[in-house]
N, C-alpha and C positions, 0 to 999 in steps of 0.2 A: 504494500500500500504506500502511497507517494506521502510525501508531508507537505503542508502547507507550505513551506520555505519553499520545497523546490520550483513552486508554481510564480510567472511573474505576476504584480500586478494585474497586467490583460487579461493572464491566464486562471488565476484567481477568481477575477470578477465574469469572467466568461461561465465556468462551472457554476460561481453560486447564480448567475443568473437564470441557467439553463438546467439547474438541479440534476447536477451531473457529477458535483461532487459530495463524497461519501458523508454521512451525518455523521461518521466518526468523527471528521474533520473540521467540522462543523465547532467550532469550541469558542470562548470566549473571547480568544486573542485573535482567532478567525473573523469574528465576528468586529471586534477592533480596528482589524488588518482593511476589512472591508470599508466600515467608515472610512478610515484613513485613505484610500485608494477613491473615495468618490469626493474626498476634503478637496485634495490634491487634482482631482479633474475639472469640479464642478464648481466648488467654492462651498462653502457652508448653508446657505438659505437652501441652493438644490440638493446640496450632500443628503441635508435632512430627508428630504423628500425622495431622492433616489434610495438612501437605506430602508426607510421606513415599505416602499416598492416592494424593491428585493428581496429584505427579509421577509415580507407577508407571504410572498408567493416562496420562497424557499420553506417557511412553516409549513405550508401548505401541500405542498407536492411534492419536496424532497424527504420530511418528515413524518408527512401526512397528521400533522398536529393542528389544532386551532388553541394552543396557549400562546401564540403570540401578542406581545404587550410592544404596542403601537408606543406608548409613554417611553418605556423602558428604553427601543429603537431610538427614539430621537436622544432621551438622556445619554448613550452611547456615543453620539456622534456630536454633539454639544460639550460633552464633557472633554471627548480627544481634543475638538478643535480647542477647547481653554488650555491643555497644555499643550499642543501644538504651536501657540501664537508667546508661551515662555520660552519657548526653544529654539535655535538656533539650526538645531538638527533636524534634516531634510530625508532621515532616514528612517521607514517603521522600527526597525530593532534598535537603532541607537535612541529615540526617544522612550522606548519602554526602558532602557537599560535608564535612563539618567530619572523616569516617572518611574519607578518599580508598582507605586500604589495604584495602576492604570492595570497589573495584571493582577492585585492581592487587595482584596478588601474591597472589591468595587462596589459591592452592595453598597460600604460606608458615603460611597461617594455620591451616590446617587440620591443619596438622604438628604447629604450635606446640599450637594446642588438643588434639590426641589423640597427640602425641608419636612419632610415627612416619608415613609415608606409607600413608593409607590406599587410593590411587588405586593401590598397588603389591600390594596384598591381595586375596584372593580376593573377587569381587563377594559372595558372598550370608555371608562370615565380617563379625564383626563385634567392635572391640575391648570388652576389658570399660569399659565408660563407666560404672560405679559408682564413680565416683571423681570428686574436685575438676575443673573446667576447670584448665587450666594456662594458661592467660595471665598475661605475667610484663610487660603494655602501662604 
């Protein structure tokens, strides 16, 4: 079975679009990798919206799941792009190396960002996010 590294970008976002790649592979930092690769194409306002895309239909057909959290999606890609714009590093593995808490604890993060547990919310409600990030890093 291939790993996630060996795929590039293109190739990467090519599988999870066409749910062609393995749900093993499918993991958190996968998941990261993918925000990060539509940060870096599209900008952030589309990033959102291309993730939140992708991952539905990847729950969907490559998974065959309906736990996908639409909230949680965007918190993902909101959250990279906050330390993507501290960093200097134009690389996905070198900003996880210099963010360690981007692959440990995200739960925490996600808290912190939207102020309350969003994973304890009803899947399809959604907080009001017209407001500031709350990162206090």
């Amino acid at each position: 079975m291939n790993s996630v590294l060996n795929f590039s970008d293109s190739e990467l976002l090519e599988k999870i679009e066409n749910c062609s790649l393995s749900p093993k592979l499918f993991t958190h930092k996968t998941m990261l990798r993918l925000s990060w690769i539509l940060i870096k194409k599209y900008g952030m306002d589309e990033a959102v919206d291309k993730t939140v895309e992708i991952k539905e239909n990847y729950f969907k057909n490559a998974l065959n799941s309906n736990k996908f959290n639409k909230t949680l999606t965007k918190a993902y890609t909101e959250i990279l792009y906050f330390f993507m714009q501290k960093s200097p590093k134009s690389d996905f593995e070198k900003l996880l190396k210099e963010f360690p808490r981007l692959l440990f604890n995200f739960k925490k993060l996600v808290k912190t960002h939207y102020g309350y547990d969003i994973l304890k919310e009803h899947r399809k409600e959604e907080p009001n996010t017209n407001r500031p990030i709350l990162f206090t890093f």
